[in-house]
N, C-alpha and C positions, 0 to 999 in steps of 0.2 A: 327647675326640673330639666329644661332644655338643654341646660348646662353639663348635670350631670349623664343625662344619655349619651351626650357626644364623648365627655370621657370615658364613660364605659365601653362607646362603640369603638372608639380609637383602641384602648388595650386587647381589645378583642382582635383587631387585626390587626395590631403587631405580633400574639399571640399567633393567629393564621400565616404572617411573614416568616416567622421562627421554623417552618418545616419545611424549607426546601428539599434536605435531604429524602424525605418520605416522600416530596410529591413530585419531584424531577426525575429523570431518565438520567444516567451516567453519562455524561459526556462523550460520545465515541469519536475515533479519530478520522476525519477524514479520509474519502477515499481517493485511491493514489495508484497508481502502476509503478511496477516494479522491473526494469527495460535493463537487461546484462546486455553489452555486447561486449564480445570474446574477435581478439585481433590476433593472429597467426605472426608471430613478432621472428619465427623461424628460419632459418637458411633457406632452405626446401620451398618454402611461401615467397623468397624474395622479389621476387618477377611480380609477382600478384600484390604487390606491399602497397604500393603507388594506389593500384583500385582497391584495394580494403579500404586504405583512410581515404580517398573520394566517397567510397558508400558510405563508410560510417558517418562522416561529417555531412551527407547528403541525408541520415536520418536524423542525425542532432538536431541539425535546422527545422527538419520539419516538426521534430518533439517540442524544442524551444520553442518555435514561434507558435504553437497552440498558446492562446489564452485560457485563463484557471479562472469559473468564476467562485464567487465568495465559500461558496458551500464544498469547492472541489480542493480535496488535496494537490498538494505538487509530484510530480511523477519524479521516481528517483532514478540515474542514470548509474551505471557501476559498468566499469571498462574493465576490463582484462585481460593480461597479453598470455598468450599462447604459446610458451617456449620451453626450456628444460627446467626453468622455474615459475613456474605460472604465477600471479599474483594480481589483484586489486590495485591500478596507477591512477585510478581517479573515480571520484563519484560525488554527487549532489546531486541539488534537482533541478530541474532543466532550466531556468532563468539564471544559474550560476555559471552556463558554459555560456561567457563572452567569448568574446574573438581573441584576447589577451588567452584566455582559459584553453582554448581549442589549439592556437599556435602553439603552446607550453606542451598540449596534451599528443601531440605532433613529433614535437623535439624530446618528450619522454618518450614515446614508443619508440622512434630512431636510436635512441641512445642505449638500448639492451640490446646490443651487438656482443657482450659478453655470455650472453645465453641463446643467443642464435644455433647454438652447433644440434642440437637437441628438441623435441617436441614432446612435452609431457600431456596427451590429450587428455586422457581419462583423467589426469590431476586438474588439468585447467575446467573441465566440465564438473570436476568432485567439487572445486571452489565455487562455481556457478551454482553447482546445486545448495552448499551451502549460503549463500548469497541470498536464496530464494523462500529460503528457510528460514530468516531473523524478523523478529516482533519490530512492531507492529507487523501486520500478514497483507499485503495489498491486494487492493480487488482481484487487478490483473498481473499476469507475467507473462513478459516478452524473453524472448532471447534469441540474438541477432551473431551466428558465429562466421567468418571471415575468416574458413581456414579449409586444407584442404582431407583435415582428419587421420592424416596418415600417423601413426604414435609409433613416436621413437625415443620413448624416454633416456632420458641419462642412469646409467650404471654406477655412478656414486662421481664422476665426474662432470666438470662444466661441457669438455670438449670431446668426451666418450659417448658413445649414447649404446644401446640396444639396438642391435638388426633390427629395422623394421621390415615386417610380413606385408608385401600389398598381394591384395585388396588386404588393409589392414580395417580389423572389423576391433567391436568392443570386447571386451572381456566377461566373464559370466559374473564377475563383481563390479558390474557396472552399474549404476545407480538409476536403473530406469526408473523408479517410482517415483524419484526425486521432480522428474518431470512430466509426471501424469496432469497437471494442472498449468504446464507451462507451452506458449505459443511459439514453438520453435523453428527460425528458419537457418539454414547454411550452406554458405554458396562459395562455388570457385572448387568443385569437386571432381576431379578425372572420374570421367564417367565408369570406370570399372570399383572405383571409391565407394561412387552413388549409389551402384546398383548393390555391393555388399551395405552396405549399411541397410539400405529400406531393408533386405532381405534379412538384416539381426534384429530390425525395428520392428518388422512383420512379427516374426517368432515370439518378440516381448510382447507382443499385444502392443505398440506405443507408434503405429506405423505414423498415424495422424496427428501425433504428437510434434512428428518434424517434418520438415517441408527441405526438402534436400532436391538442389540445384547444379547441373553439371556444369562443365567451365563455359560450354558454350553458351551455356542459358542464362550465365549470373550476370553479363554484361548487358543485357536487355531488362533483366528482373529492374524494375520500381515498386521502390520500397516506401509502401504506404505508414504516416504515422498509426501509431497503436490510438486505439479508440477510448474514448474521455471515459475516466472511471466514476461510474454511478454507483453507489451501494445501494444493494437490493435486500430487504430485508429478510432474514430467514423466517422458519416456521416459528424458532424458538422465539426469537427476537420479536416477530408481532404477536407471540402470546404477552411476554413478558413486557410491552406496552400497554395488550391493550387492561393487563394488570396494575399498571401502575397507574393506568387512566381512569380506574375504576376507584382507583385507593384515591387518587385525586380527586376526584368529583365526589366521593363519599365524605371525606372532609371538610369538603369544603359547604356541603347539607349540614353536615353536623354543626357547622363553628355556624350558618344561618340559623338552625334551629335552638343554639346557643344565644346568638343574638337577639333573635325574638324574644323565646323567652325571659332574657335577660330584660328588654325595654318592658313588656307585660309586667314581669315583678317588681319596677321601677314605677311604674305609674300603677298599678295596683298599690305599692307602698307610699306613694305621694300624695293620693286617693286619700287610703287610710288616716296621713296624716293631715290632711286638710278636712278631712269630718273631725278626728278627734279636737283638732284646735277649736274649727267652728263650734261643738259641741260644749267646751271650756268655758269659750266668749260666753256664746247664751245665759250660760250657767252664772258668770260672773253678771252680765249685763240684769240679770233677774231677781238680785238679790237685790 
């Protein structure tokens, strides 16, 4: 009899093993920060080139050298130069910028001296917003710009560009909302730059969105790493656990209430047949 319960109780919870699907939570991804910084690779920025990549390398370190523990995503890094062709020259996540990584990321931005004549602002912040925008979604965003915003895009030329207007401010198809969730600072600005911009940033509603530093002020600015991403769960997200926890814990009543009655109809049946036997014996033994 003893024998037979334990196999019945063993299929029973392989049977209970078979539902993870119903009784787990989706695996979600790690959270992670999402850190663009935008390098002013421009003619116009060249004097300032030298202190862009000091700050910038002065914020790699201090992102790299944070440690991830087990439960935390890696923070992803995405660089991009600021010229008459803006673009993406490097990205991963902060344990992948070695020194090898950083000196290379140094001799790439130097080496776009071909698109120095030109500043495509609003294209190099259109890229960043796109950037900000790709799945997975990170808790946090940063964005670290090192330029001085003046936009003189190129006229369909490498070495032509568009009059630039200073104080050259945004344009009305400027992508504010792109950055309504993003922690924005940029430094190394002629203060007649600074004060037009807060004052187009004002008008958008986004004043607080950026943090804008004039020339004198960016050489003093310390620049704290971005803070460890925690995921905080939504409204949606702890109903929809504590649903799933309910669907859990009801199963797992059930497949007990399964297994009791299971061993009851087992020794009720073992009962039965040990009267019936005993019953036979007599029967034979009395003849």
């Amino acid at each position: 009899m003893t024998k037979t319960i334990a196999i019945t109780l063993i299929i029973l919870l392989f049977m209970a093993s078979s539902m993870p699907d119903k009784c787990h939570a989706a695996k979600r991804v790690r959270a992670f920060n999402r850190i663009v910084i935008v390098l002013d690779a421009s003619g116009s920025y060249k004097t300032r080139r030298l202190e862009a990549l000091d700050k910038a390398s002065e914020l790699i370190n201090k992102v790299s050298s944070a440690k991830s523990k087990k439960h935390e995503g890696k923070d992803q890094i995405v660089i991009i130069t600021l010229d008459s062709s803006p673009e993406v020259i490097w990205e991963g996540a902060k344990d992948e910028l070695t020194e090898e990584n950083k000196k290379y990321l140094i001799e790439r931005f130097e080496a776009r001296k071909d698109y120095e004549a030109c500043t495509d602002v609003e294209g190099g912040l259109q890229l960043a917003a796109e950037v900000f925008s790709r799945d997975p979604a990170p808790e946090f965003k940063y964005m670290f710009v090192f330029s001085d915003l003046i936009h003189e895009p190129s006229n369909g030329s490498a070495n032509a560009c568009v009059p630039a207007v200073k104080p050259s401010v945004p344009s009305a198809e400027f992508p504010w909302d792109s950055f309504s969730d993003v922690n924005a600072s940029v430094l190394w600005m002629p203060i007649n730059q600074k004060l037009a911009w807060k004052r187009a940033a004002k008008e958008a509603g986004f004043e607080s969105s950026f943090r804008l530093y004039s020339e004198s002020e960016s050489g003093t600015i310390r620049i704290t790493a971005p803070k460890k991403a925690k995921h905080t769960m939504t409204d949606d997200e702890k109903s929809s656990a504590k649903e799933k926890a309910g669907g859990f814990f009801s199963g797992i009543i059930k497949i007990i209430i399964v297994v009791i009655a299971s061993v009851i109809a087992l020794i009720a049946l073992v009962g039965i047949t040990v009267f019936i036997v005993t019953r036979m014996k007599n029967k034979n033994q009395g003849r």
